[in-house]
N, C-alpha and C positions, 0 to 999 in steps of 0.2 A: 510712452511705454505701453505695449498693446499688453492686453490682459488676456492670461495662458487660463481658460478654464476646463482643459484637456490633461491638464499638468495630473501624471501620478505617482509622482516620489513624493520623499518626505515634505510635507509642508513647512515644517520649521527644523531645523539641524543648527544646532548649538554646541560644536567642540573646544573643549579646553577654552573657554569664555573665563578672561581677569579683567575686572572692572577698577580703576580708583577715581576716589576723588581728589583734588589738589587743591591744598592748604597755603597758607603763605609760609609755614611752619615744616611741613609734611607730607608729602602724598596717602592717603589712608585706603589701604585696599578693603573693597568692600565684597568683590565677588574673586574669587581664584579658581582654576582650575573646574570649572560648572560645564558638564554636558547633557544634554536632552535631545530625543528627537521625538518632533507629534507626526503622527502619519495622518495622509487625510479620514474624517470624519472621527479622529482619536480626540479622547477628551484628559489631558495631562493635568493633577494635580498637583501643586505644587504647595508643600505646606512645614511648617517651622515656625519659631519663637519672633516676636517683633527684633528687627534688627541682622535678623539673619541673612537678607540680601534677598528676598521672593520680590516683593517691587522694584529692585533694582532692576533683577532679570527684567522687568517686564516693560520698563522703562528702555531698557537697552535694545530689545527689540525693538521698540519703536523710534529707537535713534533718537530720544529725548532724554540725554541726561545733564541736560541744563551744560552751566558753562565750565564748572568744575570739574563734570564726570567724565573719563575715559575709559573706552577700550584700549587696554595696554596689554593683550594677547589675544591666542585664540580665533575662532571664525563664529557669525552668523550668517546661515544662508537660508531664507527664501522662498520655496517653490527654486531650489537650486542656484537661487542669485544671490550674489556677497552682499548683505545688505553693510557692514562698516564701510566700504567704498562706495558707495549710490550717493549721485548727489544732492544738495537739497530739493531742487526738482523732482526728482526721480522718487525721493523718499515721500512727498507732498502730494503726488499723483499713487503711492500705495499707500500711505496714511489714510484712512475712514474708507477707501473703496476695499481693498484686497487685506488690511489688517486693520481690526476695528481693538476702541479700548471701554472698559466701561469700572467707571470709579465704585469707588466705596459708598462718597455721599453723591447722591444723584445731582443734588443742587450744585454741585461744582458744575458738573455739565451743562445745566443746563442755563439760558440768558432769562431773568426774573420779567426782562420789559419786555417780553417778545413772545408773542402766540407759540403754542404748542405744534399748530400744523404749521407755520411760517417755518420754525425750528427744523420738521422735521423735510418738509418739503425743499428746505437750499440744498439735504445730503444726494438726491436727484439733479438735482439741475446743476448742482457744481459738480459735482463726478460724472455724470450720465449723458448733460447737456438739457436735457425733458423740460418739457414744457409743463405749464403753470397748471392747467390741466392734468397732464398725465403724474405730474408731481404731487398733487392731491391727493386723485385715486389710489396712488402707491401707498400714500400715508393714511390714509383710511381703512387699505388692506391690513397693512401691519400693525394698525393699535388694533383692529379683529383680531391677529394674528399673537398678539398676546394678553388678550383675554380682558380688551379693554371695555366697559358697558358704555353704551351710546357716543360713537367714536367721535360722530359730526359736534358732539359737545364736546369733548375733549380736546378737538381740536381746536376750536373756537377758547379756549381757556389757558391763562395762564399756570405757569408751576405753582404760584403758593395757592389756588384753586384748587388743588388735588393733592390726596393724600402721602406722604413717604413714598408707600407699597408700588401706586400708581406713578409715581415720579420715578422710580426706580425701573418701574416696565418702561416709560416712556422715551429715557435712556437706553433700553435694552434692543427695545422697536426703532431708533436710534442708530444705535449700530452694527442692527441687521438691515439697513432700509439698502446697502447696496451690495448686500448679499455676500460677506468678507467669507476669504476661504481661513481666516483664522481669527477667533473673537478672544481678548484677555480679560480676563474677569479678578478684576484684582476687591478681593473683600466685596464682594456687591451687593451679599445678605447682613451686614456686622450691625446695622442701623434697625433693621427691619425687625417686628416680633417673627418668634418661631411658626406659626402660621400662613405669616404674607409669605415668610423664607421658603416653604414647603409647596407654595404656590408658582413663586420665582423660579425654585429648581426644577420644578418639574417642566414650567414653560422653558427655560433655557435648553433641558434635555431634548423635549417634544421638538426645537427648533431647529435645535441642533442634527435632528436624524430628519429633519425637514430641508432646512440648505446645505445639509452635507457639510456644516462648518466646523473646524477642528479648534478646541478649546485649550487655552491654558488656562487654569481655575486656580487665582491663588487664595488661600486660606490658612485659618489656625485651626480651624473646627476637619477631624478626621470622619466624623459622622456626616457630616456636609459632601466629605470628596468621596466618600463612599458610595454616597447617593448619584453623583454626578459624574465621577471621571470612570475611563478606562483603567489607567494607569498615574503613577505615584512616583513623587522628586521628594525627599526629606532633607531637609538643608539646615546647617548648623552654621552657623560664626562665617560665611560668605562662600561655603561649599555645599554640592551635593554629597552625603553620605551613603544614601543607601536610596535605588531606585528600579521599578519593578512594576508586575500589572498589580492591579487592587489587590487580588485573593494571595499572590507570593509575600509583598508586603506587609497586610493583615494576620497573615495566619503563616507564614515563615520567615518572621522578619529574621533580620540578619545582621543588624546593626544598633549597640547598645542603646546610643541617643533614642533611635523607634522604639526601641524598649520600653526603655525611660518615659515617653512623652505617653505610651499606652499607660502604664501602670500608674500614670499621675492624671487618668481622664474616668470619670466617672461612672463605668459602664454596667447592665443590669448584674445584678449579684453581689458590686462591691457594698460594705456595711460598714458607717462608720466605725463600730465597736468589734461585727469580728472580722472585717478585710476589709480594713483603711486602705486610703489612697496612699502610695507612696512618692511623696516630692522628692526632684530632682536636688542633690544636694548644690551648694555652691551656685555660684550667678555666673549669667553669658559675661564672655571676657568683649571687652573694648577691642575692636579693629587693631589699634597699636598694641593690644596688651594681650595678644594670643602668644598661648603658650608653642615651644618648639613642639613637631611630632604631628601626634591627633589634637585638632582643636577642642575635642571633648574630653580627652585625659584627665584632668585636674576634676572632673565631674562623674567619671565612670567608675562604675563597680569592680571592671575586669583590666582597670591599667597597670602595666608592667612596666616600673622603673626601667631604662636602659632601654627598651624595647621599642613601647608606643610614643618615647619622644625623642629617638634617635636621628628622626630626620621625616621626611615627607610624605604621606600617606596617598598612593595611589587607588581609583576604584580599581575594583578586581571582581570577577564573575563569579556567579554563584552556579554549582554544576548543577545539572540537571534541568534548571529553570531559564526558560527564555528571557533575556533581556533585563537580568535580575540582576543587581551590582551592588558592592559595599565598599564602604570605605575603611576597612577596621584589619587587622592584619591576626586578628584570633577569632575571626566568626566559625572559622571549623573549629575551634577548642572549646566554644563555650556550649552552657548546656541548656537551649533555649526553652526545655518542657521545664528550667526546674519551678517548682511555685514561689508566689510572692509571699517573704517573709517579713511578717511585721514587726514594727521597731519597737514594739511593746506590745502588752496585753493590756488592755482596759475593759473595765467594768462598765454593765449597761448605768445610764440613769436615771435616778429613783427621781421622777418626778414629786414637789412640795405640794405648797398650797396654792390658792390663786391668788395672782399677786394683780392678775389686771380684769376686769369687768366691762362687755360693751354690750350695751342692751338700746337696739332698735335703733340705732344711731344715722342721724341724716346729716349730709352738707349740701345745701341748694347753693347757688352761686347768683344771683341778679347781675343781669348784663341788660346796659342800657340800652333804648331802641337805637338810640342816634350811633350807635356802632355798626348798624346794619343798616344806616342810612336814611334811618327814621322809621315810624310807625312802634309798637308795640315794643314794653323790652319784653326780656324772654328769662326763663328760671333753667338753668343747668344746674340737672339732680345726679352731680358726684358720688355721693353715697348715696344708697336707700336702703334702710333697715336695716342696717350690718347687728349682729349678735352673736359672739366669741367670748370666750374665756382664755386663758394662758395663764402656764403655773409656772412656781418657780421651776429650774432648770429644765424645761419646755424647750423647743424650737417647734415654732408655729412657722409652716411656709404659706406667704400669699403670692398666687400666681395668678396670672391673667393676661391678656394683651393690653398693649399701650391704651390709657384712656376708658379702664376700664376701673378707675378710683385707688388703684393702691396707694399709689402716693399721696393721693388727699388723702386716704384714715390714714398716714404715718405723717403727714403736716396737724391732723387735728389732736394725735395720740402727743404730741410734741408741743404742740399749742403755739405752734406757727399758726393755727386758724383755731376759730372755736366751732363747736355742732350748732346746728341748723335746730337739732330736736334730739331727744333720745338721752344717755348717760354714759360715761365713761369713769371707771370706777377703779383707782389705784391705790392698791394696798388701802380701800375703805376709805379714802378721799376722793369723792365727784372733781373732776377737772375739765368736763365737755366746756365748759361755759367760762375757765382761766384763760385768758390769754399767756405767752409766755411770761411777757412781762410784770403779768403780777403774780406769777410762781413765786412759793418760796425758795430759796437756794436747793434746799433738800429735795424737791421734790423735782426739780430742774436736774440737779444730779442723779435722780434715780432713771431716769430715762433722757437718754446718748442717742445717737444714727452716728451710722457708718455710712459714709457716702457710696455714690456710683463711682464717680472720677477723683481717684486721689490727687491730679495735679492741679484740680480747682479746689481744693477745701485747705491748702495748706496756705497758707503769708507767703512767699517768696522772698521777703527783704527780712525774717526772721530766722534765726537758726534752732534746730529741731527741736532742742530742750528746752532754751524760752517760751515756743509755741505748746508745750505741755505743761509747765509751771506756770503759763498766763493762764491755764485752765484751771489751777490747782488754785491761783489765787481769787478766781472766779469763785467757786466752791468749797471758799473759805477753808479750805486745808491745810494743815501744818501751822504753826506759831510763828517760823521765821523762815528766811529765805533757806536757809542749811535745810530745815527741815525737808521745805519743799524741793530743794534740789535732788535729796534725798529719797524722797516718795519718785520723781522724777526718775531715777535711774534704776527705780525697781521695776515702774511699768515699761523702760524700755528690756528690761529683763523678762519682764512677764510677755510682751512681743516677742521675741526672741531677734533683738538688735543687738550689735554691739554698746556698750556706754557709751566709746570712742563717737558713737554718731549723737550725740549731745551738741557738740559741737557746729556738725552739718547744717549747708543751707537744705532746703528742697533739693532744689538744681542738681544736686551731687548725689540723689538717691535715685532710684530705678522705681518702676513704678507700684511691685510689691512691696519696696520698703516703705514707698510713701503713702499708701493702705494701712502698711502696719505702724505708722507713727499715728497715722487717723485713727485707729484700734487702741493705742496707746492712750490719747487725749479723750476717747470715748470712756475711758475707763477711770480716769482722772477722778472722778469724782465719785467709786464704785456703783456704777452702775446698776441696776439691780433688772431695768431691762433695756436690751441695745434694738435698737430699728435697724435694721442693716437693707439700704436699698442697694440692690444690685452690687453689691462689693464686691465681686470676684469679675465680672462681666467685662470689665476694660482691662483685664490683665492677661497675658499666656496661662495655657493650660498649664503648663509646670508650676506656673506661681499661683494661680488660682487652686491646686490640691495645697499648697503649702497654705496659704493664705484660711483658707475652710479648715483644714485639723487644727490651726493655730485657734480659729475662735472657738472648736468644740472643747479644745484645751483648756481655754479660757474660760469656760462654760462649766468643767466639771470642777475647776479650782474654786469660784466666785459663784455657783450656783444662780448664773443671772439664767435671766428671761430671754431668747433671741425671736425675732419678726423679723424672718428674711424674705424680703421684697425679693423675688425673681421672675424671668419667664424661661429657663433654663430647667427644663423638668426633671433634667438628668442629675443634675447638683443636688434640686430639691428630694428627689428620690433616696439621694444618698445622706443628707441631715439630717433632713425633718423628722418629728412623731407627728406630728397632725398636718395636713394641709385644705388652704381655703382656697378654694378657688373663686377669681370675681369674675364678671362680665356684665358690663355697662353699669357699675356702679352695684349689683348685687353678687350675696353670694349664691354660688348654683351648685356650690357643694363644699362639702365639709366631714374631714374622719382622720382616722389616722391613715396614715401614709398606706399601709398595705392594704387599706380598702378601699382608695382612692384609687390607687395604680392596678387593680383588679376588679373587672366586673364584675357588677353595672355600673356602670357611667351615667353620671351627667352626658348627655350628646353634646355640650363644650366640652367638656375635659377628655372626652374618647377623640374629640378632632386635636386636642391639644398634645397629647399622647404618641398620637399620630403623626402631627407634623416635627416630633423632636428627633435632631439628624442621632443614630446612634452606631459607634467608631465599632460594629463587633457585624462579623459576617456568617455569625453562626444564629442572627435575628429575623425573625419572620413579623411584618410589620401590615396591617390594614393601611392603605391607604387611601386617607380622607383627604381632600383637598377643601377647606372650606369655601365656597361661592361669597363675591361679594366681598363688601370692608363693613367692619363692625360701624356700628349707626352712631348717629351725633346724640350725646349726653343732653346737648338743645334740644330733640326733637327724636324723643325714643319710641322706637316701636310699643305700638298698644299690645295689650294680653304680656306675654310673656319676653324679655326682652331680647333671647335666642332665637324665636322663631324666625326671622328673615333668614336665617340663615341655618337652618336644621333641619338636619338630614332623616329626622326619625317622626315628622310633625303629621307626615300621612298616616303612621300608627295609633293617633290621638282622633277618637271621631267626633264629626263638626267641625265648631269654629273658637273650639274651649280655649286653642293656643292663642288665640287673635284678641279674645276679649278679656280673659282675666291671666291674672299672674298667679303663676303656680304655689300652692304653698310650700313649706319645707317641712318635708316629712323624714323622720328617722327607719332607714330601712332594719340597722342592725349595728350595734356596740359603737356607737357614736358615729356613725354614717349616716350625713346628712344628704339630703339630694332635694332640689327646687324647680320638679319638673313633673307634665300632666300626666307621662306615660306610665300605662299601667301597668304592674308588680309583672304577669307574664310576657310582659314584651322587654321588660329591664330583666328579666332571667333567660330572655333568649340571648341577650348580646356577648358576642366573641370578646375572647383576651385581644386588645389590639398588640400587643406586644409580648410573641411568645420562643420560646428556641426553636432552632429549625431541628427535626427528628433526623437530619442526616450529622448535625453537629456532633 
């Protein structure tokens, strides 16, 4: 099949596209009625809740829906050719040359026992023919071509050799290497911190207006497709609903669900106390278990008995605007200026006493030489000097990129590990130097974590209310089993679960519920302060606003202590009173929130600010791309441990940044900063994040 690089029609046409899969039980439709068209060098978003059918799409292009999946209507075409009729040959010779895909987690792709230029040199020689030579120089050209440092090494090295960030380009370089007229990007930043992520997008953009190649960009993050696409697919329960360029979308959406997913996303302005986030009510329905009508009915504000579920819901165009469509049958009746009203009034929070104390605190790590093959071990200095306080009803944010010690201080504050040096000081008991295990019960109980992933922290062969009465009975609560069944069906209360899921295994809850049973068991023992590592981060944005007002709720009832582990600065914006930010094991700044998020900046925290994707087109944004991956904790840079990679270190004269670390100086009402630059060059720095004056 000779390859048409003259071709200029649509690249990809997608009509009335129905996917199922087949059960021995069932057929279960996962995609109905789906159309899209990408023109060449169009970059299509494609975004909605897990489950909604965005990777099916993208599978189905690629004619890989395993052995269950059919197309059962509809056309896909091509560069104008039917791809459901192409045969395996046909489909084999446009796989990786003329339609390229690239996962989520890079290591799927890529082979653990096989060089990097091996890898990327067979995408030449098996599609192109090229020789072992010219197959090199190709692959040389393209790790340059996305920003890779010393490529002849790179090449020479395996995947577990190289960082996430870098394994994720290397994929990327991958499958650009034979120059596809259409690249799918299904999640390909979900893994990465918000830095590599901002680094990613911008090379996939820069490449993309480089090979002229047209993107489907699937994601949950609207701040991500904003940065990246032309135009926008919103898909609910295995349909598109509502689909348009970015700016019609963004700023005239048309369809409730879009609604709905905005006003439950965190964006500059929203305020926990006085403009909450508003979640989505009610859960995505099961493939068999969609309601007649609109598949978002039973969750919409504006549905009409008799009306929205009298039968099937066609798109239909939106006048005025090109290419603009909904699926909703009252988008001209509703009233889309009117404002968001909250489901209450809440009062701000009176911060207490201090309930926690960390003074200079270190965790070194000893790693043996014979891990490295012999010679010398080596000291990884996880912590260094960390110094914080947190009061009762407090929400302290720490944020930083991967490897940068949050997680050790919520392993040592937990006494999974003990300190190296320094003091930890709870409610006036030292515990740096307790292992968990000789905690007392009480003080075990007064500090919980909420995990990252609620499908790993739960028992699976336990059902939900045993797994929170075996915590009860842990933290010697209640006198008898009534008691504690008791206590049991008030914190699924205080969640906001049904009793009925007392009952439930895991397996039978969705992935917010099974958060919110983690939320439950964290609280078993009242808590007095909760760690919460990344808790909202693996779930949809609708259950992530619901999931965050649930623990602020919980927060103003039990007046605990929250330490929310994030790198999500837009969440953090929206909870925290104080945030810490770390990098390589220090803090490099510290204040409350609104003097954190406004200049001067730490130069981390202004690149950090920087790389956060934000869902609002009325945002005018610096952007910083940071140079480089954050340095190894084994072998950190002298002087200060940001300079390799700061952008403001020509403003510092000499070689101050190189030999000594910066101290931390308070510039103003608890704003910390742990950098050399001087007071007039931190009072010339820009807001990175301000409204744009035509908004």
């Amino acid at each position: 099949m000779a390859r048409d690089d003259n071709y200029d029609g649509p690249i990809l046409e997608i009509e009335n596209l129905s996917i199922s899969f087949m059960t021995r039980l069932f057929e279960i439709p996962a995609v109905m009625d789906f159309s899209c068209t990408v023109m060449p060098g169009e970059a299509m978003g494609l975004v909605g809740e897990s489950g909604c059918g965005k990777s099916t799409v993208a599978l189905a292009v690629m004619m890989d829906l395993g052995k269950n999946g059919h197309v059962v209507g509809g056309s896909m075409r091509f560069k104008g050719r039917e791809l459901t009729t192409m045969s395996n040959e046909e489909l084999r010779e446009l796989r990786g040359s003329e339609i390229a895909m690239i996962y989520q987690e890079p290591m799927a792709s890529l082979n653990p026992a096989m060089k990097i230029g091996r890898q990327l040199m067979e995408v030449p020689m098996i599609h192109e023919g090229k020789s072992k030579e010219e197959a090199y120089q190709m692959a040389l050209e393209v790790v340059s071509d996305v920003k890779l440092p010393d490529p002849a090494r790179i090449l020479d090295s395996y995947p577990h050799q190289i960082s996430g960030g870098q394994q994720q380009r290397i994929v990327i370089a991958m499958a650009l290497m034979s120059k596809p007229s259409l690249l799918i990007l299904d999640e390909p930043t979900t893994a990465l911190d918000v830095t590599v992520e901002a680094g990613i997008v911008d090379l996939v953009k820069g490449l993309g207006e480089k090979y002229g190649t047209s993107m489907l960009f699937i994601s949950h993050n609207l701040g991500l497709v904003l940065d990246t696409c032309d135009r926008l697919c919103v898909m609910y329960s295995g349909e598109a609903v509502e689909t348009g360029s970015i700016e019609d979308v963004f700023d005239k959406m048309r369809h409730p669900y879009t609604q709905a997913l905005f006003r439950s996303i965190p964006l500059p302005g929203a305020d926990k106390n006085a403009r909450p986030l508003v979640a989505i009510p009610g859960n995505f329905p099961l493939p068999h278990e969609r309601p007649n009508g609109c598949n978002f009915g039973p969750r919409c504000d504006y549905f009409e008995e008799g009306r929205c579920d009298a039968g099937d819901i066609k798109m239909g165009p939106i006048e005025g605007d090109q290419r603009h469509d909904s699926r909703c049958l009252k988008f001209t009746e509703i009233d889309w200026a009117e404002p968001i009203q909250a489901s209450q009034d809440v009062e701000d929070v009176v911060l207490g006493e201090v309930v926690l104390k960390v003074d200079d605190l270190k965790k070194y790590y000893s790693v043996s030489g014979s891990a490295f093959g012999g010679g010398e071990g080596k000291t990884v200095k996880a912590n260094e000097t960390l110094s914080f306080e947190a009061r009762e009803s407090e929400t302290l944010a720490i944020v930083g990129e991967s490897g940068c010690g949050k997680s050790t201080l919520a392993k040592v504050l937990m006494g999974l590990e003990t300190a190296s040096d320094g003091s930890v000081v709870l409610n006036g008991v030292d515990v740096e130097d307790v292992a968990i295990e000789d905690r007392t019960v009480e003080t075990v109980s007064q500090v919980q974590m909420v995990f990252q992933n609620p499908f790993d922290t739960l028992n699976p062969s336990m059902s939900v209310g045993n797994q929170i009465i075996r915590a009860l009975e842990i933290f010697k609560i209640g006198n008898s089993h009534a008691d504690r069944e008791k206590r049991m069906l008030e914190l699924l209360d205080l969640v906001k679960l049904p009793r009925t899921f007392a009952t439930r295994m895991p397996r039978q809850l969705s992935g917010g519920q099974k958060q919110r049973v983690g939320i439950a068991r964290a609280f078993a023992g009242d808590a007095q302060i909760v760690v919460a590592d990344e808790p909202v981060s693996a779930l949809d944005v609708s259950v992530q606003a619901a999931v965050t007002d649930l623990l602020m709720e919980i927060q103003r009832e039990t007046k605990m202590t929250l330490l929310f582990i994030s790198h999500d600065l837009s969440i953090v914006r929206y909870l925290s009173d104080r945030v810490m930010v770390m990098y390589l094991g220090h803090v490099v700044e510290m204040g409350p929130t609104e003097k954190v998020f406004a200049p001067p900046y730490h130069p981390y925290t202004e690149a950090l600010l920087s790389a956060v994707p934000i869902a609002d087109t009325s945002i005018e944004k610096q952007r910083i791309v940071l140079e480089g991956d954050i340095p190894s904790a084994m072998n950190p840079p002298s002087g200060c441990p940001f300079q390799t990679r700061c952008r403001w270190k020509t403003d510092v004269p000499g070689v101050l940044c190189d030999k000594e670390v910066p101290p931390m100086r308070t510039l103003s009402n608890g704003h910390q900063i742990k950098c050399h630059l001087a007071q007039d060059v931190l009072d010339r720095m820009e807001p990175v994040i301000k409204v744009s004056e035509d908004a």
